[in-house]
DOZA-678232 format. One line per field, with one value per residue (C-alpha): residue number from 1; z, x, y. Coordinates in Angstrom, 2 decimals, padded with zeros to 5 digits. Example, Ala and Ser with C-alpha at 12.3 -4.5 7.8 and 13.67 -1.06 7.14 Angstrom:
2
resi = 1  2 .
up = 007.80  007.14 .
east = 012.30  013.67 .
north = -004.50  -001.06 .
//
This chain:
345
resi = 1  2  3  4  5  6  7  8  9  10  11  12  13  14  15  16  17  18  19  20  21  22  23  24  25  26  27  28  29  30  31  32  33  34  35  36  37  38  39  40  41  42  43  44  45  46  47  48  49  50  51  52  53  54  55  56  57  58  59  60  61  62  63  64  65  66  67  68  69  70  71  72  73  74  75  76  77  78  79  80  81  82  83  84  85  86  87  88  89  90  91  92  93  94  95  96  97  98  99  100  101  102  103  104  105  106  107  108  109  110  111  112  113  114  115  116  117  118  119  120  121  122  123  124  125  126  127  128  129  130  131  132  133  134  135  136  137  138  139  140  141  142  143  144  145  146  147  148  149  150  151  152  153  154  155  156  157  158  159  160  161  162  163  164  165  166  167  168  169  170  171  172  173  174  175  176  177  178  179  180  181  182  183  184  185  186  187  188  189  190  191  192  193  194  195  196  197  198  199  200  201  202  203  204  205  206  207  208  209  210  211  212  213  214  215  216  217  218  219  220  221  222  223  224  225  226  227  228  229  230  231  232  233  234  235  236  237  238  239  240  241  242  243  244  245  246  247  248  249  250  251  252  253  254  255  256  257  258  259  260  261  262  263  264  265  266  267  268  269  270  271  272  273  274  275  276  277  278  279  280  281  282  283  284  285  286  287  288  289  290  291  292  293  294  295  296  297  298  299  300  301  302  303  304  305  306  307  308  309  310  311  312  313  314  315  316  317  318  319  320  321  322  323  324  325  326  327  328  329  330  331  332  333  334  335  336  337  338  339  340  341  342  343  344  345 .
up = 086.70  085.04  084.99  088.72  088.56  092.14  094.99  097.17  100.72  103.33  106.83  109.41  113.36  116.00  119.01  122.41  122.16  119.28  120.16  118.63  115.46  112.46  109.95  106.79  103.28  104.76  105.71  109.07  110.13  113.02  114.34  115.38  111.51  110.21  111.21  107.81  105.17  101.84  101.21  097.28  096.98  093.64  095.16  096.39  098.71  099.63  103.23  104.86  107.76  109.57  112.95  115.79  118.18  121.24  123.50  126.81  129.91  128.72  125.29  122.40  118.26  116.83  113.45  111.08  107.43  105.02  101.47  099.50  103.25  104.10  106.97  106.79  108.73  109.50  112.44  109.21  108.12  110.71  113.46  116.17  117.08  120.23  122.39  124.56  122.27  119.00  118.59  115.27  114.96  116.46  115.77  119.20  119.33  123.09  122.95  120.64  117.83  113.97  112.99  109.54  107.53  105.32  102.26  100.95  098.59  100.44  102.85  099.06  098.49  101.59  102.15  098.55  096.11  097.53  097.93  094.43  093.80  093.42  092.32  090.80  088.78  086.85  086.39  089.91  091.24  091.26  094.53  096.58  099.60  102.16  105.27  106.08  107.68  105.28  102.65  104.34  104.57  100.87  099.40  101.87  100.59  096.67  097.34  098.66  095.77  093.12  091.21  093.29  091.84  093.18  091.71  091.77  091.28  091.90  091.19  092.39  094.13  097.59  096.37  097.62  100.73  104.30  106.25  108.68  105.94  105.09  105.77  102.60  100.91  103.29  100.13  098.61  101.30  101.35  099.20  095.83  097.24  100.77  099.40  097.24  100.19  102.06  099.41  097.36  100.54  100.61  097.46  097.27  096.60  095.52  096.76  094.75  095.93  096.67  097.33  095.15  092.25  088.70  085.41  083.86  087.76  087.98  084.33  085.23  087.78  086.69  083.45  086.89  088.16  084.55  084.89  088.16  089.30  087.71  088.03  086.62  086.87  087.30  087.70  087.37  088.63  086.76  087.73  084.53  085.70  083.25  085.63  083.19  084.40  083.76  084.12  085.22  085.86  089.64  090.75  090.00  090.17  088.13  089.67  088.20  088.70  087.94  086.40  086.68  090.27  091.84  092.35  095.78  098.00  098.27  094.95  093.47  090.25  090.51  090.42  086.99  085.35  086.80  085.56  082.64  081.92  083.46  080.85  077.83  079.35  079.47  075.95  075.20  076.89  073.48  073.27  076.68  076.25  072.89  075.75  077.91  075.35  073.69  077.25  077.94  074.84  075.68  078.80  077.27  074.35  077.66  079.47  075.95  075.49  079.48  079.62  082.20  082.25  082.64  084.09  083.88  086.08  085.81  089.11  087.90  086.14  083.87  080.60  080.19  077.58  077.41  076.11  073.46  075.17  077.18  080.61  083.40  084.39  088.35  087.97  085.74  087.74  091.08  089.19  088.27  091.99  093.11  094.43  097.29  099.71  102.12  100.64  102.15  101.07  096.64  097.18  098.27  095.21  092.79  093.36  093.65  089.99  088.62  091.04  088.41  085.97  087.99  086.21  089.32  090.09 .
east = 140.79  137.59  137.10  135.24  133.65  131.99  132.23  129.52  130.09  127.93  127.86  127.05  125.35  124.82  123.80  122.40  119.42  117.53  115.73  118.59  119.21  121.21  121.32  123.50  123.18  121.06  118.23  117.14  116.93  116.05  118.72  115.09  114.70  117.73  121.59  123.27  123.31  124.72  127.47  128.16  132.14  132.74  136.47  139.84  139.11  135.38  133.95  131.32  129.85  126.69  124.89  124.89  121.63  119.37  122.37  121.90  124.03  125.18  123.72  126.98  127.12  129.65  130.42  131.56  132.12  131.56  133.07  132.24  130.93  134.22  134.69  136.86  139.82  137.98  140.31  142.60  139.74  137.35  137.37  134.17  133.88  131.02  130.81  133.77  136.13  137.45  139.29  140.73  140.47  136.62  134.63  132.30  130.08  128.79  127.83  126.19  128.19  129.22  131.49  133.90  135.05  137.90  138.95  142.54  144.25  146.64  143.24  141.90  144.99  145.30  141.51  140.27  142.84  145.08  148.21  148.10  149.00  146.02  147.04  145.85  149.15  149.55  153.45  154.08  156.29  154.93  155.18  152.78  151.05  150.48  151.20  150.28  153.79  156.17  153.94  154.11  158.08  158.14  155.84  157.90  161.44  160.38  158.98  161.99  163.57  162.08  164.14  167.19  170.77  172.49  175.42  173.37  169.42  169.21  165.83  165.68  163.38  163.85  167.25  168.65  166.84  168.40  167.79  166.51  164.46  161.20  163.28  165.36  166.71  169.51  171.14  171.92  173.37  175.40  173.33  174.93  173.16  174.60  178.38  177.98  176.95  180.24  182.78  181.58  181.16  180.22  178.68  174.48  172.08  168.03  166.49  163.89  164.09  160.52  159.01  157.19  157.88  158.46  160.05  157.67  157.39  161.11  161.61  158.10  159.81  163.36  161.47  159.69  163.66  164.64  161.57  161.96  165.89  168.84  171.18  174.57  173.94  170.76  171.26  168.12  167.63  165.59  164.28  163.24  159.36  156.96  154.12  151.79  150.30  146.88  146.14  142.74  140.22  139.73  137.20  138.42  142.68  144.67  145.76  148.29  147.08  149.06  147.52  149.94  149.70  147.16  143.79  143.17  140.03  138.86  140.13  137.83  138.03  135.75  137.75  136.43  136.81  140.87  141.36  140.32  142.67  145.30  144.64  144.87  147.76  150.14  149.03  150.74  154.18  155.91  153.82  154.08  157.92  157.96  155.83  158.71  161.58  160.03  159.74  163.29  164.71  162.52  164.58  168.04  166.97  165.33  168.89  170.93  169.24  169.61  173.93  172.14  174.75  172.24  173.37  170.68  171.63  170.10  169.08  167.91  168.13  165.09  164.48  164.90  163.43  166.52  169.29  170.66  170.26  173.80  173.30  175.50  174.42  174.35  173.53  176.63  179.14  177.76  178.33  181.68  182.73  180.70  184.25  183.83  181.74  180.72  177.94  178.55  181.62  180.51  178.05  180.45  182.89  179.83  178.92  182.13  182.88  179.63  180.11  183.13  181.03  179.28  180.87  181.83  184.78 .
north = 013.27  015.12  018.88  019.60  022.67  022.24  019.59  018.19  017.61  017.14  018.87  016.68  018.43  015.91  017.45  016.23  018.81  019.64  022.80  024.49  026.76  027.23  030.58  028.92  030.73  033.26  030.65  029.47  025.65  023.62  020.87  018.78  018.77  017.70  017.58  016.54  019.71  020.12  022.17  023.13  024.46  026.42  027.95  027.24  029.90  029.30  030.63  029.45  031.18  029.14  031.28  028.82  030.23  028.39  027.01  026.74  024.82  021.45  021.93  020.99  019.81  018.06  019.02  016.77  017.29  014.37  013.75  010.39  009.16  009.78  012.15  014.95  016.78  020.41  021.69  023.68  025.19  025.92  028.81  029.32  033.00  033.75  037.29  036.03  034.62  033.65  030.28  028.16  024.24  024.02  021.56  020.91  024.30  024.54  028.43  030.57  032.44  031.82  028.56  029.23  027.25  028.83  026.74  026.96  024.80  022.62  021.41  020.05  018.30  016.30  015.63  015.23  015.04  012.27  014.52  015.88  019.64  022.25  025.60  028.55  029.21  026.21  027.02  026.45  023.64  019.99  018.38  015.72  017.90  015.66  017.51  021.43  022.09  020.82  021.99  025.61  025.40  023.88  027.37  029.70  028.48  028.40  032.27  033.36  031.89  034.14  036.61  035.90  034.82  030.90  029.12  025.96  024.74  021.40  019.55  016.07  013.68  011.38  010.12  013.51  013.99  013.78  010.89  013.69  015.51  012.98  009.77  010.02  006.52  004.84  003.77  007.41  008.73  010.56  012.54  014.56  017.83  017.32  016.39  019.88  021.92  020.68  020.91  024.47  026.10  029.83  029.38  029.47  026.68  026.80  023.14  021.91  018.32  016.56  013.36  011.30  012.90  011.52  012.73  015.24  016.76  017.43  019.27  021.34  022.17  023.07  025.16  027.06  027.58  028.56  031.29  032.33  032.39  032.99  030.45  029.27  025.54  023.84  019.86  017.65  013.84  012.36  008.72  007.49  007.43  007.29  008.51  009.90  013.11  014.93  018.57  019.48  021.95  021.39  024.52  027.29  026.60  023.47  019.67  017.72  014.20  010.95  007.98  005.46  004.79  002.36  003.25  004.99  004.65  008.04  009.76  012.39  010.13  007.07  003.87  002.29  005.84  006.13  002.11  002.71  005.74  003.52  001.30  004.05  005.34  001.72  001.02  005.06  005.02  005.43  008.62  009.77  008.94  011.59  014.01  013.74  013.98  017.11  018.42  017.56  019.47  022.32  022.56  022.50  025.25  027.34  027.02  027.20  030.93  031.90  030.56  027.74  025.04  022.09  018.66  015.79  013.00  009.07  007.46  004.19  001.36  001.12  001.96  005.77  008.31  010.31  007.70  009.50  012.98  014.28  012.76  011.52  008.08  007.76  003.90  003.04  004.52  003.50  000.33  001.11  001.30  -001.87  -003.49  -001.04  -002.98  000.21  001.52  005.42  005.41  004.03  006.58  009.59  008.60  008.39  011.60  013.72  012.15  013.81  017.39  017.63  018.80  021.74  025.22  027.20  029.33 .
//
């Protein structure tokens, strides 16, 4: 994805009467003269007031807001505020007063960014934002986190998520972080276990666990992906955007420009693959120097960057056990062989 120092959207009034009035940056406009108006962002945190005036009985707008043609969800970001009341999520104005529009950075990621990450610390965890309330419970958890003690970190992807919890993967249940929660009870846990995530996503994120808690194991699942990802200037914060994926519809990145870096980036996996070893050992010296007993574990059976670096292979010994036909039950004897090598009392 390019730098993006601003974004264009349009803001779109249709009304049923046009003797009414707007007051946006300060100048005045007539609905009879236009109802689409341009709207230049240059924050994560932009407001935008605009001075409805002229209603009278029956009189209403509805306000749309446009990006790429495409039209946008505005109920996060938009509060109407008249003599008599003040109320969030408005986008039909029947009665005078002053629409806002508050920008914050998870309403970029779902309506522009396709789910990608847009922060102002680049340092902070890598996960896909595609809904406000899990994304809300995600930064509230990881908060509460900071400069706290656990026994164990674990960093993982959907392999070790609840059935309950994002529809986790029948087949890896039950999941390693579930089976440690019941057998080391009373001891504590920090959960840093997304969706969607791939290999440089999960050791960003432990070296953010490594930073920010203090920990006596931290185990990471990696998945052997070789999502190649691309930092960016995105207004005024950072977005971690992955090129390896098919193009999407409505990405900020014009489709020929994102093939095209598709392309550069499947001739450069042997690169990308030195990226993600270099990153890997950068982990292990950062838990070496901090007494972090670090346990990376392989959960698939591709081609992985880290062969000759200590791992515990998840694939091979779920293979080991493939004479035992219930699935639950290869799963559950997997894992306990691998929670053998967490270092608690």
């Amino acid at each position: 994805m390019p730098n993006v120092k601003s974004l264009d959207l349009n803001l779109s009034l249709k009304t049923n009467n046009e003797d009414l009035y707007i007051k946006l940056n300060g100048q005045q406009y007539s609905l009879k003269e236009s109802n689409i108006f341009p709207l230049t962002i240059k924050s994560m945190n932009e407001n935008i007031q605009i001075e409805f005036s002229g209603f009278n009985s029956g009189a209403s707008v509805k306000v749309e807001m446009l990006y790429n043609n495409k039209i946008l969800d505005i109920k996060k970001i938009s509060s109407y505020k008249t003599k008599d009341f003040n109320k969030e999520g408005y986008d039909i104005i029947e009665f005078d007063g002053i629409l806002t529009f508050q920008f914050f950075n998870a309403w970029f990621s779902t309506q522009i960014l396709n789910g990608y990450p847009f922060e102002k610390d680049e340092t902070w965890p890598y996960h896909l934002v595609n809904d406000y309330d899990i994304n809300k419970k995600h930064r509230t958890r990881l908060e509460s986190y900071k400069n706290k003690s656990y026994d164990v970190a674990f960093v993982g992807t959907c392999h070790n998520m609840d059935l309950t919890y994002e529809q986790g993967h029948k087949r890896d249940q039950p999941t390693l972080r579930n089976l440690l929660a019941e057998k080391y009870t009373g001891y504590t846990f920090a959960d840093l276990i997304f969706y969607g995530v791939g290999d440089w996503a999960m050791m960003h994120n432990a070296l953010w666990v490594c930073n920010n808690i203090k920990t006596r194991n931290l185990i990471v699942t990696l998945n052997t992906s070789l999502h190649t990802i691309i930092k960016s200037r995105f207004l005024d914060g950072i977005s971690y955007h992955s090129v390896l994926t098919k193009n999407l519809k409505n990405d900020i990145l014009e489709q020929s420009k994102q093939q095209k870096i598709h392309e550069y980036a499947e001739k450069r996996k042997n690169l990308w693959r030195n990226l993600l070893k270099n990153k890997l050992d950068n982990l292990q010296k950062k838990c070496d120097n901090l007494g972090i007993n670090l346990i990376v574990i392989r959960y698939s059976a591709r081609d992985f960057f880290f062969a000759n670096f200590k791992h515990l292979d998840q694939h091979k010994e779920l293979g080991k056990n493939k004479n035992i036909l219930d699935l639950y039950e290869r799963n559950k004897i997997t894992n306990e062989s691998i929670m053998s090598q967490i270092q608690l009392d």
